[in-house]
Every structure is written in structure tokens, then in C-alpha cells.
C-alpha positions as CSV (number, residue, x, y, z in Angstrom):
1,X,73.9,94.5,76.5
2,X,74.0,92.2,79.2
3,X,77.3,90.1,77.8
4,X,80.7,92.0,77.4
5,X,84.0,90.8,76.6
6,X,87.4,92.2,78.1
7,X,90.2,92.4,75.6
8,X,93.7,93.6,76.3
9,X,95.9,94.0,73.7
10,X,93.9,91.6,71.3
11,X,93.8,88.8,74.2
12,X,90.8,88.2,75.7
13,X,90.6,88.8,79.7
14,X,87.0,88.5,80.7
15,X,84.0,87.0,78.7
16,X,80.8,87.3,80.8
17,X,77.8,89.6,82.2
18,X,78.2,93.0,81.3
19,X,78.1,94.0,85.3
20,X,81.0,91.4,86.3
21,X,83.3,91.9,83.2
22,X,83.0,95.4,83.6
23,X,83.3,95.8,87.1
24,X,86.5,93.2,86.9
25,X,88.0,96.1,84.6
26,X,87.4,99.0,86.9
27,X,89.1,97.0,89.8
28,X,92.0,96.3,87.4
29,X,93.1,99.6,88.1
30,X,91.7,100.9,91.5
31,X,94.2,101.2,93.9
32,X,96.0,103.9,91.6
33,X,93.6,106.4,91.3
34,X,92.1,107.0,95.0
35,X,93.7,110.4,96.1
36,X,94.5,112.3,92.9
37,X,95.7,116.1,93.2
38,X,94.7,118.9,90.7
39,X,97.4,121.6,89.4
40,X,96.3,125.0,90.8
41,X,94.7,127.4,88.2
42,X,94.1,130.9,89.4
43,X,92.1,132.1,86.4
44,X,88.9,129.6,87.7
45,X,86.9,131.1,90.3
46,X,87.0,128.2,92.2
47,X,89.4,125.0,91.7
48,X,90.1,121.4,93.3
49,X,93.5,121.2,94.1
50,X,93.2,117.4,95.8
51,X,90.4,114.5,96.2
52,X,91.0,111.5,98.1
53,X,88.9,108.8,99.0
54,X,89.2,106.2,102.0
55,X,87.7,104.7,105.0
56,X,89.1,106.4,107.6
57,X,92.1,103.7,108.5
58,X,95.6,103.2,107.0
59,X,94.1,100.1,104.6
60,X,95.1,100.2,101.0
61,X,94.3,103.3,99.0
62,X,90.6,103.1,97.5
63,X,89.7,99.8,99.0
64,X,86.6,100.9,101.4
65,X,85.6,97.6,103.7
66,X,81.8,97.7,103.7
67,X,81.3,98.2,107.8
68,X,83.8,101.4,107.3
69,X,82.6,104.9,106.3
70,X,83.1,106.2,103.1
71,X,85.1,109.4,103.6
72,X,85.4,111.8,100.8
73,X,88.3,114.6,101.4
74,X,88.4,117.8,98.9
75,X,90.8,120.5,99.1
76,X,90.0,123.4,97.0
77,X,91.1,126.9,96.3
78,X,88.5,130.2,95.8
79,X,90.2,132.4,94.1
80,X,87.9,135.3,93.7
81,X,84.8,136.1,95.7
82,X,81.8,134.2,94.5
83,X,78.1,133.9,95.5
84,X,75.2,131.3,94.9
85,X,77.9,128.5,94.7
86,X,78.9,125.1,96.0
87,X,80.8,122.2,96.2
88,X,79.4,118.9,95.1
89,X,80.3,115.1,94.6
90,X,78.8,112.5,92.5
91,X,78.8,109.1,93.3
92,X,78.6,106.5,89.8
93,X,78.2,102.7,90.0
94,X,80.9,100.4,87.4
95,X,78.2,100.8,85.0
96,X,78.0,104.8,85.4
97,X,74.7,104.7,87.0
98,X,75.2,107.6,89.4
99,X,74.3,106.1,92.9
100,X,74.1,109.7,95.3
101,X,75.0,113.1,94.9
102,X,75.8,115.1,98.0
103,X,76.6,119.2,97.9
104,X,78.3,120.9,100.6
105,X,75.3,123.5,100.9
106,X,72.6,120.6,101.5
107,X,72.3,121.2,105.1
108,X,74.1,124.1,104.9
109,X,72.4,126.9,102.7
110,X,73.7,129.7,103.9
111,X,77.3,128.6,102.3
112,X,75.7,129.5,99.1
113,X,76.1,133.0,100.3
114,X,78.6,134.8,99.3
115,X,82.4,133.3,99.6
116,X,85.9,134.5,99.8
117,X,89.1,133.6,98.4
118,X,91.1,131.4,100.1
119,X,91.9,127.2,100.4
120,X,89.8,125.0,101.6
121,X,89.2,121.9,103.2
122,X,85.6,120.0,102.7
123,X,85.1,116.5,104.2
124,X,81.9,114.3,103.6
125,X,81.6,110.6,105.5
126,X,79.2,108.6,104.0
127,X,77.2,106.2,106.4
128,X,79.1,102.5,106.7
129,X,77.0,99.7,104.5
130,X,75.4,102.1,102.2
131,X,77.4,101.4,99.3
132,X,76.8,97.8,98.2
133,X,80.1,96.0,97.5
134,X,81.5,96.9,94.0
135,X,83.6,99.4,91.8
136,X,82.5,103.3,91.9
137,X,83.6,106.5,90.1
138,X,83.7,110.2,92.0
139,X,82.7,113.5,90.1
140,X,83.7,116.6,92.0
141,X,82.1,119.8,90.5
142,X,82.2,123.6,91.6
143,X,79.6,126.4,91.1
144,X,76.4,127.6,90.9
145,X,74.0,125.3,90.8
146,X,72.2,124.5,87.0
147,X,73.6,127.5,86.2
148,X,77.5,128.0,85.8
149,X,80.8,125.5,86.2
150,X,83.9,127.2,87.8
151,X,85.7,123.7,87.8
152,X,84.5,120.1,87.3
153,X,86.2,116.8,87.2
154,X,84.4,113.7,85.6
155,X,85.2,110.3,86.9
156,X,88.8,111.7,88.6
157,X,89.1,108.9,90.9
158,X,87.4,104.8,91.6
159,X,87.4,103.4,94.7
160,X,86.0,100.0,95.4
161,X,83.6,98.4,98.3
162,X,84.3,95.0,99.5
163,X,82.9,93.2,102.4
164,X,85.0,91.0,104.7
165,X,83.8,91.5,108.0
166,X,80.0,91.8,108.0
167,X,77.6,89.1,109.7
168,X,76.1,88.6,106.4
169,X,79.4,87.6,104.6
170,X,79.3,84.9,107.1
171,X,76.2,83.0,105.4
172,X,76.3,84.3,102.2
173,X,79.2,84.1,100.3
174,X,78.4,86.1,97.4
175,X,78.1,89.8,96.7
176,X,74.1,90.9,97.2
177,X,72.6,92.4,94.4
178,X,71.5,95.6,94.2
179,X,73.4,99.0,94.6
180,X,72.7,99.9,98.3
181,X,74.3,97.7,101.1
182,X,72.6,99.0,104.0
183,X,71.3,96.6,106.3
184,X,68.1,97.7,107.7
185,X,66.3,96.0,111.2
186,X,63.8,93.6,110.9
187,X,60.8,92.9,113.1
188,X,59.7,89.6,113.1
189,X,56.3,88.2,115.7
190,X,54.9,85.0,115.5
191,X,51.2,84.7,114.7
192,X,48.2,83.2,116.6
């Protein structure tokens, strides 16, 4: 549907393309929702306790300037012993399109050996400019892989991208489209 309207309370807000009104509404209520924390639940075998989102400074909570790293902090509890599992995060676009998805075992495989209770700490950084500016969602799910959910959380948090510093933002003045914001070297030779 590429028009949407934005009502509130039967007055209308936002009246445009689908990707702006939308993404208007998700930044309505961003700055609320970018460390949430989880009650503990000892009868999962695994179970997020907290999930925050930021950029590494002490700017406002789930506002992530572009040239800053994405960091992604999880603190979890095992509860009982389990093998073959992992920690993962999904990453979902204002329009649930899900952007990257990034699993603790990745690089790792031996953490899908065999784990013992305890709490936990799990960091991921994503790389600064990846994430074009906009509105995004984080999923945080726990187990084995395709085959069983110990604990998962849908859309628990939205952080958003903006981009004040860049050189681009200098000469262009408007978002570029696109999901992906990484800026990538050129080569450029003149010709005989």
C-alpha cells in the first residue's frame, strides 16, 4: 500500500507514503523503549533478563547517530544446563522488513556446546554507517537453532538512526534511500 494515514484518537496525524507515515509513528515513541528489562523466570532454560540499545555515548536513549556504532547489550540468565543453543538478535526496518540477524555462536561455534547455568553478559557492536538513517525494531531469541525456543521476545525495543555529522549530510540534505548506510570508497581515473 504505498499511502497510509496516521490517526490518533479519530484525528488524523500523518497522511502520506506508507514508509514516512509509518516511520513518523515508530519515532513517536522511541526514546521510551531502548533498554527494557525482562522479569526473571526460572522455569525457562534460558531467559533475557535486560536489552539495551545505544551508541556507546551518554546521548539520548535509542537515538544512534549514524558515524556511531550500534551497540546491542543482553543480559541473560541459564538456568539449567543446555547444549546446541544460542543467543540471537534480529534487526527489523519501520516496515518489519528484518535488515540482519547476528547469533552469538556465528564466529563462535563452539558456544553451541554445551552451557551452564549462570548470568550472562553478551554484547554485539554493529559497524558505524551500516544502518541507513530510520526507525528499527530488535528481536532477541534463545535456543536451539530451527529447532526449540527457551525464550524469545518480538519487537521488545526501537531504536532510531539519524545522521548529523556525516560528510554526506553536508550536501545532501535528505535521508538516502535504501536500508544500508554504509559508505563504501570509490575509485575514480580519468580516461585517455
Amino acid at each position: 500500500c504505498p499511502r497510509c494515514l496516521w490517526l490518533d484518537q479519530g484525528r488524523l496525524v500523518a497522511d502520506g507514503s506508507s514508509s514516512e507515515v509509518v516511520g513518523g509513528y515508530l519515532r513517536s515513541s522511541t526514546s521510551a523503549i531502548a533498554d527494557v528489562a525482562v522479569p526473571p523466570d526460572a522455569t525457562s532454560a534460558m531467559r533475557l533478563r535486560r536489552v539495551r540499545v545505544s551508541d556507546g555515548t551518554d546521548g539520548p536513549p535509542g537515538i544512534i547517530e549514524f558515524s556511531r556504532p550500534v551497540v546491542v547489550e543482553l543480559e541473560y540468565d541459564i538456568n539449567r544446563a543446555v547444549n546446541s543453543s544460542h543467543v540471537a538478535v534480529f534487526i527489523h526496518d519501520g516496515e518489519g522488513v528484518c535488515v540482519l540477524g547476528s547469533g552469538d555462536a556465528d564466529l563462535e561455534p563452539a558456544r553451541l556446546d554445551r552451557r551452564a547455568p549462570g548470568r550472562f553478559r553478551a554484547r554485539v557492536a554493529l559497524p558505524p554507517a551500516l544502518l541507513n538513517e530510520g526507525t528499527y525494531s530488535l528481536t532477541v531469541t534463545m535456543g536451539v537453532p530451527y529447532a526449540e525456543v527457551y525464550d524469545r521476545h518480538e519487537s521488545i525495543l526501537q531504536f532510531e538512526v539519524v545522521d548529523q555529522t556525516s560528510l554526506r549530510r553536508e550536501y545532501q540534505h535528505h535521508r538516502r534511500p535504501g536500508l544500508l548506510g554504509i559508505e563504501l570508497p570509490w575509485s575514480v581515473e580519468g580516461l585517455p
